[in-house]
N, C-alpha and C positions, 0 to 999 in steps of 0.2 A: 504493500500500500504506500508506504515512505516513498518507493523508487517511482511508481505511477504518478506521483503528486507533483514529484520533482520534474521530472520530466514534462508536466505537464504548463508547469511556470518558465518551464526554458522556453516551449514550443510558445508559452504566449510571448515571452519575450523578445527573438526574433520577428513574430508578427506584429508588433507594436508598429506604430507607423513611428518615421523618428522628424522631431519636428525643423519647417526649415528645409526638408529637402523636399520637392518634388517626383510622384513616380515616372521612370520612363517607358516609355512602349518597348513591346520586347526586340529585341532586332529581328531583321531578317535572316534566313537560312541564309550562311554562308556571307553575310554581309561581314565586315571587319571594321570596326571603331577605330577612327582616327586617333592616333595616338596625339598625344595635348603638347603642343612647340609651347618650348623653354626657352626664356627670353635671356639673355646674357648681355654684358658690360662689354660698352662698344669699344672693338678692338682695338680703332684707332686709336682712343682717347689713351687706352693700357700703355701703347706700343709708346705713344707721347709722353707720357709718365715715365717710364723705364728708358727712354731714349733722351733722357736732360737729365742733368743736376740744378735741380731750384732754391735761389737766393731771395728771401723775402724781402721788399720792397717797400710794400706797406701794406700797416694791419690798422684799420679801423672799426666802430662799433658802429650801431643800429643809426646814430645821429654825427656819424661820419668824423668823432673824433676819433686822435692816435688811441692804440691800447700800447701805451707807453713803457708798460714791463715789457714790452716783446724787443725791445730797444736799448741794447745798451752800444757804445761808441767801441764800435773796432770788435765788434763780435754779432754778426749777422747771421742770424737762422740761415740754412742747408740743408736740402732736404731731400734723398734719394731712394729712389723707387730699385732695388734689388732683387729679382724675383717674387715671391712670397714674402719680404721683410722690407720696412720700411727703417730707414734710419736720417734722425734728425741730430743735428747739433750746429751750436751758438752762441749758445748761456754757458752753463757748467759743464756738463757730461751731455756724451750721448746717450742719444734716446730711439731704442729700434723696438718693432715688435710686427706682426704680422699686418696687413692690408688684405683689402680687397674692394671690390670698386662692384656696386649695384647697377640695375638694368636703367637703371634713373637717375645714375651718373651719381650718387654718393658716395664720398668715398670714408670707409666705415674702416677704422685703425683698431688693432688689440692692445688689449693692456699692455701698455709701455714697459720697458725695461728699463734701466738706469744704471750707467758707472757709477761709480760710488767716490769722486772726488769731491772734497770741499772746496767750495772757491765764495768770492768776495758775494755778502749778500745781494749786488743786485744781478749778478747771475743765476744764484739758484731761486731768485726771484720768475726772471726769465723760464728758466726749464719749467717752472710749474702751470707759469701760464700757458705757456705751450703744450704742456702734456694736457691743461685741462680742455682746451680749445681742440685738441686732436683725440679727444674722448667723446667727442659729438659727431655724429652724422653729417661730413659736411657735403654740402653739394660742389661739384666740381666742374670747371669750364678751362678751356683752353684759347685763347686768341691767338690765332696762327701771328708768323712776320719774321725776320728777319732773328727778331728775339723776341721768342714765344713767349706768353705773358700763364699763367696759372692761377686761377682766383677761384675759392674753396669763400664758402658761406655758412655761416653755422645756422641754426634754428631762430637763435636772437638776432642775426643778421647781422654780426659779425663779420666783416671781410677779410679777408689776408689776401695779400697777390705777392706771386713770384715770378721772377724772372728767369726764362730757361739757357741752357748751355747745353750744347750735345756732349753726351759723354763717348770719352774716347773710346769705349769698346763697340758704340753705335757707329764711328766712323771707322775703324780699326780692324773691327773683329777682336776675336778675345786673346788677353794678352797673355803672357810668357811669365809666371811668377819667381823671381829673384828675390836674394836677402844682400843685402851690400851694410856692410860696418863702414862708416864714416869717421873720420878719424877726427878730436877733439878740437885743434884749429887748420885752418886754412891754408894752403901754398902756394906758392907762383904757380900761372897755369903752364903746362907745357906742353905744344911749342908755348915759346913766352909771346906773348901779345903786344900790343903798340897801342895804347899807353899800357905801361905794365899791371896784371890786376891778378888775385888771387881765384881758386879755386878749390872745390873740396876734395878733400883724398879721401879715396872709395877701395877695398878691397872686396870683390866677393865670398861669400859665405856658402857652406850648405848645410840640409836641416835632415834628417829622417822624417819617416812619418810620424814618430812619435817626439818630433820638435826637438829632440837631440841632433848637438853638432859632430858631425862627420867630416873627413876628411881634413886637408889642410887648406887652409885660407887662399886666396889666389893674392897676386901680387900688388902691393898698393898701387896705384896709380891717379893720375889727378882728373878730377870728373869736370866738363866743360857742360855750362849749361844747366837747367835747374833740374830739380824733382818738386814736381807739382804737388802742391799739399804739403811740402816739406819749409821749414825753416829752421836755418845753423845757428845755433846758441854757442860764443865761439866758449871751448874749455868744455864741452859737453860729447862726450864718444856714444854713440848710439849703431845700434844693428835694426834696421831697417825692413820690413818687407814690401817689394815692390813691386808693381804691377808693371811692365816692358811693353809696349805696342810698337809693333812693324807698321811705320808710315808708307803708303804705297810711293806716296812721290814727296821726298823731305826736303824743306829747303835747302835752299842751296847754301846757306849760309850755317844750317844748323844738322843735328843727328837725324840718321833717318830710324832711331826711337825717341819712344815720347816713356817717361819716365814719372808715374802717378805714385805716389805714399798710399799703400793700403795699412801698415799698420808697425807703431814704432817697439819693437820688441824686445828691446835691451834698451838701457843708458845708462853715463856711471858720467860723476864728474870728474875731470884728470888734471890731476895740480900742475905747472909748468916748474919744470926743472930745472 
């Protein structure tokens, strides 16, 4: 009797109508239901993202003033599209965490990560407005030109605009990863130059995979020309890693590689003798 009873509240259970949906007529013999098209995040706008590096410009609110923590002299938000992770920095640390970009062009950031330096309060003032501004849904637009423009809107109507730069693997192809040790000051460049000027001594490095060094160092010699992203603090020895791109056609005047800072992996300060 138990089991009859039961059963008999399932049977009305699935017959219950459920509310909110409409019934459909049955199909036809042999007929096949359209399967339902999935709208996706327009390629272009992706491909625009991941193909610059963006420098904020300017950030205002709903009644077009600055948001003036996002602002401090000589440290300008950057902001780069990396596969699957986004990484920002400006203020204090950086700050990366996953993206993704809606059928309705929002682009919707994960919970931020954060280096863990201290620096002067109104930087980690900076990082916070920014993390909390990149915690909202923002809608996203692109203005084609010469120098692409990026303008992200929050909910409160909030603006930020940036301005784009192709990044050199979009023009390149993907680079060559090296480590080079730079040596604590600077040298005459060689050949020597007319007016005479200094440059950095560079030895190469190698790393295993498990980021132990192998083998023996390559030969110092003096590096012409910059590393992008990089800056010498003279008395400062640092090991480097860095990204290498094959120019197809390099000027005439300079290397046919282009030479980007992915990431500073050693430093020591070194007393002068």
């Amino acid at each position: 009797m138990r089991k009859s009873a039961f059963k008999f509240v399932l049977l009305a259970a699935f017959a219950a109508p459920v509310c909110g949906l409409q019934a459909q007529p049955p199909a036809e013999a042999g007929a096949s239901s359209p399967a339902p098209q999935r709208r996706t995040a327009d390629a272009s706008l992706v491909r625009a993202l991941k193909d610059h590096h963006w420098t904020l410009q300017s950030a205002t609110d709903a009644d077009g003033k600055p948001l003036e923590a996002l602002f401090v002299p000589n440290h300008a938000f950057a902001m780069r599209f990396e596969g699957r992770r986004v990484g920002v920095q400006g203020g204090c640390n950086l700050l990366s965490g996953g993206w993704r970009l809606s059928p309705q062009h929002q682009l919707m950031v994960g919970r931020l990560a954060a280096t863990m330096k201290a620096c002067e309060p109104p930087l980690m003032e900076a990082d916070k407005a920014m993390s909390a501004l990149l915690a909202q849904p923002l809608q996203a637009s692109i203005e084609q030109g010469e120098t692409p423009t990026l303008r992200l809107v929050s909910p409160e109507r909030q603006t930020l605009n940036f301005s784009g730069k192709r990044t050199p693997q979009s023009l390149y192809g993907a680079p060559k990863r090296i480590f080079l040790e730079v040596a604590s000051q600077r040298v005459a460049c060689t050949p020597a130059r007319t007016p005479p000027a200094t440059c950095l001594q560079v030895r190469e490095l190698r790393f295993d995979e498990k980021g132990l060094r192998v083998g023996e160092p390559g030969p110092w010699r003096t590096f012409e020309g910059d590393i992008e992203g990089y800056t010498h603090e003279p008395g400062v020895r640092n090991v480097l890693r860095i990204n290498r791109y094959k120019r197809p056609q390099p000027p005439a005047d300079g290397s046919r590689y282009l030479y980007v800072l992915d990431l500073v992996v050693e430093s020591a300060i070194v007393e002068k003798k």
